[in-house]
N, C-alpha and C positions, 0 to 999 in steps of 0.2 A: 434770047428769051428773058423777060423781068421775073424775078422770082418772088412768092406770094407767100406773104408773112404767115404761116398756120398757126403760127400760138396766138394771133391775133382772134382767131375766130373762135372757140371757147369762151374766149370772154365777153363778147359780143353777144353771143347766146346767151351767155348768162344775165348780160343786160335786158334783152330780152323777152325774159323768162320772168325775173323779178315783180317787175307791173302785174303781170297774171296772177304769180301766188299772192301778192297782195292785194288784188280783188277776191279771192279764193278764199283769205284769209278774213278778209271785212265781209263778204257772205255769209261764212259760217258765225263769224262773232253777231252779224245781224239776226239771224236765223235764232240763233244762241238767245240774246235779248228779247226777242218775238214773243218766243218759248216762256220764258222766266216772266215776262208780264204777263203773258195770258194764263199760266197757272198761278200768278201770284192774286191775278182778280176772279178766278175758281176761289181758290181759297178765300178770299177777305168780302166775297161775296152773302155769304151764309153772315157772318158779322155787321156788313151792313146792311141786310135785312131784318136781323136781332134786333139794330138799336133803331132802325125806322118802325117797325110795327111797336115797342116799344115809346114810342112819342106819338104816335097816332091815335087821336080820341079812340075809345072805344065802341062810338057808333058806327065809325068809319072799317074797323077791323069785323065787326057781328054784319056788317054790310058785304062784308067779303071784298074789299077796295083790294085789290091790285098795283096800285099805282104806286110807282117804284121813288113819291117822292110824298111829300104833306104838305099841304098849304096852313093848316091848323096844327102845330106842333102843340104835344101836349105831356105833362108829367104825372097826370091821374094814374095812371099805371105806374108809377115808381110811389107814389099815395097810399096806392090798394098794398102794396106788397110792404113798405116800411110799417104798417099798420095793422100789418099781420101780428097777432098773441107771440109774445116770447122771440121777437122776431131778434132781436138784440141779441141776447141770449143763442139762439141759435148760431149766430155770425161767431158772436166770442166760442162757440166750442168749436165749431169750424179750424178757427185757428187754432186754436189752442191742440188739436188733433194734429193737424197738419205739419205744426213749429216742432212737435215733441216725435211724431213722427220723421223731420225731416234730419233733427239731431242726432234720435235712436241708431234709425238705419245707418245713414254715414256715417259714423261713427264706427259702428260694429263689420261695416261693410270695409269701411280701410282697415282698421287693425284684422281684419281673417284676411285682406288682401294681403296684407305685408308676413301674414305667418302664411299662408299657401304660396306668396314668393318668394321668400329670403329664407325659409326654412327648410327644410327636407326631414320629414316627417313618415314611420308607416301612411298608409289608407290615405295621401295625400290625393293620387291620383283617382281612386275611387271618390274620394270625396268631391273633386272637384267636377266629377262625371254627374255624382247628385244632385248636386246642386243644378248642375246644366237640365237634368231630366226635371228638376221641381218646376222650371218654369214651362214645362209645355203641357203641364196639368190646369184643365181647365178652370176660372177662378169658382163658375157655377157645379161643376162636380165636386168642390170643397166646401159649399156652404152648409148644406146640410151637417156633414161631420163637423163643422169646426163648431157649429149653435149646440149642438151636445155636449161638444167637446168642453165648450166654452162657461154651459149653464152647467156643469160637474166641476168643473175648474172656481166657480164662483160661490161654492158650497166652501174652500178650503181659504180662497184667496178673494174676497169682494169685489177687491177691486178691479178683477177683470174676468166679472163674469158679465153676465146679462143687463142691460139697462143701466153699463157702465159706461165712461167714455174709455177706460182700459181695455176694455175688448177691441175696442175700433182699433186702438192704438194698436195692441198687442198681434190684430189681424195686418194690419197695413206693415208694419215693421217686417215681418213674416215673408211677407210679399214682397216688399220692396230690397230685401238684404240680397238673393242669388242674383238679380237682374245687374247691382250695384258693386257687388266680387265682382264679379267677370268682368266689368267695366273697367273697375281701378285697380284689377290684377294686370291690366295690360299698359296702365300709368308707373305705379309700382316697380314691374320687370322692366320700363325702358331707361330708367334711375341707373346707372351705370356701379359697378358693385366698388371703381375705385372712389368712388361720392364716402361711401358709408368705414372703407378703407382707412381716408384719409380723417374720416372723423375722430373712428376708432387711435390714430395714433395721437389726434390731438385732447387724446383723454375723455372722448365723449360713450356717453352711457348707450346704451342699445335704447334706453325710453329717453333719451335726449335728441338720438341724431331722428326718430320718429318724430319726435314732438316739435323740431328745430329746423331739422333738415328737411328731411322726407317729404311731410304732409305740406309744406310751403309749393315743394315741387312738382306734385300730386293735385293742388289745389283746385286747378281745372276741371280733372275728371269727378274732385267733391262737388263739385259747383253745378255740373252735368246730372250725377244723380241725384242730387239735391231738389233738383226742376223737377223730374221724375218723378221723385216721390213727392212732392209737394202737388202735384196737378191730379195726380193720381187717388191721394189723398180729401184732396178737397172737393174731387169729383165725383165721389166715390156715394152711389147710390141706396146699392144690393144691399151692403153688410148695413150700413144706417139703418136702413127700413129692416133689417131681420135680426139684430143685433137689439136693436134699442126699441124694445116693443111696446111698454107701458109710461117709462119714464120719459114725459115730456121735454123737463128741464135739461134731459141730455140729448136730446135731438139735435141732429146738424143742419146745414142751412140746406141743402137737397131737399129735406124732408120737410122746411117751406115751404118751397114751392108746388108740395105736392098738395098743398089745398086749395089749387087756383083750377086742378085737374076733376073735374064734376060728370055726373053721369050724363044730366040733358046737354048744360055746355060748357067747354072750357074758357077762362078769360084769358086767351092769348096774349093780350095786352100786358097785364100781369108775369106770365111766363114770362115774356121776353123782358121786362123789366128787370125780374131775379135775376134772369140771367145775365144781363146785361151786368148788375151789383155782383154777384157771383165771379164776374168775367173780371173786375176791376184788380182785387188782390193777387188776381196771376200775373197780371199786366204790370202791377205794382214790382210785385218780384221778379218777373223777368227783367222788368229793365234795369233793376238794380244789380243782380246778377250776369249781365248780357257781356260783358267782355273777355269775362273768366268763362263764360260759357261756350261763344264763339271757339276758342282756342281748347277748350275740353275736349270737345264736338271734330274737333279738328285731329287730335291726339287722337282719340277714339279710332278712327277712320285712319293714321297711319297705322297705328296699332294693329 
């Protein structure tokens, strides 16, 4: 009787077997790919409909046209809205909110990250429990109290009461600092404690290895909530319109657009123009931001 090689046969199988999981494997990456372009044109869809009705005469838009394209591309609607009173003015506080807002918060938000993780502290733990409960307070159950709060605050301090751009600021920094802890407390504690160890013996200060070390290491997670409060800031409707009630020259750009918004009709065209301008400065700083961002975003999520 010939005798039959059996270690032969295992690997035979496993030959194949091979070919199957790699169509198995090119299925699900297809599948995968499918997915990611069809919610990626969900998303970019609502944007290219922004800047199409946006170039589209506006007889073509009060006609009710549909058509997902223009044959007559037009900039009368970026016209109507650069021509808007104060309209400059407006854009510069914008910024001008959003840049001071986005230094304030980071800032305050990594230095309590670096003392709620490198320190041990009483009421640490409670503190960091409040801060988790401030952000599932609704922002419209605060408004009310904060325009009191804010018009008795500007009896002592002007500058950040009513018809200030301090209020905006003083509300968005508010907002944005508990969302921004929690962020870059988890940047922070993945920092290895022989990092700050080894500083410590080559004579470095507790505000040097922060200022040197740390924050370079950290940088990511700033960059992350940075976006945050910058988009959040300059998006920011409610508080503008309730906050800034007589004083024009401190109006934000939100509150442009809201004179394109009419009782018999709105000029769509216009909206979507703003916003279209509106849409630019985000666009501007994300991409200038997008690499430290990526990898923020990424920490985050091991974190």
């Amino acid at each position: 009787m010939t005798a039959v090689d059996v270690s032969s046969v295992p690997h035979r199988k496993t030959q194949a077997e091979a070919p199957q999981k790699l169509r198995k494997q090119g299925k699900r990456r297809f599948g995968a790919d499918a997915a990611a372009i069809v919610i990626a044109l969900i998303v970019a869809f609502p944007l290219f409909w922004m800047v199409l009705s946006a170039l589209k005469p506006k007889t073509a838009l009060d006609a009710g046209d549909a058509a997902p394209y223009t044959l007559e591309p037009s900039l009368d609607s970026f016209g109507r809205v650069l021509g808007v009173n104060n309209f400059g003015q407006y854009f510069l506080n914008s910024v001008i909110v959003a840049l001071v807002v986005v230094v304030l918060s980071t800032v305050l938000a990594f230095l309590a990250a670096v003392a709620l993780t490198r320190y041990n502290f009483k009421m640490r733990t409670k503190l960091l429990i409040i801060i988790l409960v401030s952000q599932m307070v609704p922002v419209e159950a605060l408004t009310i109290p904060l325009f009191f709060l804010l018009r008795n605050a500007g009896e002592a301090i002007p500058l950040v009461g009513l018809n200030q751009l301090g209020s905006l600021v003083l509300v968005h920094v508010g907002f944005s600092i508990p969302f921004a802890i929690w962020m870059l407390r988890g940047f922070v504690a993945a920092v290895p404690l022989e990092v700050e160890e080894a500083a410590r013996l080559d004579g470095a200060s507790s505000f040097r290895f922060v200022r040197s070390i740390l924050f370079p290491l950290v940088a990511p997670g700033v960059v992350a909530c940075s976006v945050f409060s910058f988009i959040s800031t300059w998006n920011d409707f409610l508080f503008a319109k309730t906050f800034i009630i007589s004083a024009q020259e401190n109006q934000t750009l939100p509150m442009a657009l809201l004179t394109f918004f009419k009782p018999d009709q709105n000029d769509w065209g216009a909206i979507m123009a703003g916003s279209v301008i509106m849409t630019i400065p985000v666009l501007i700083f994300f991409v200038s931001v997008q690499r430290k961002l990526v990898s923020g975003l990424a920490g985050a999520v091991k974190g």
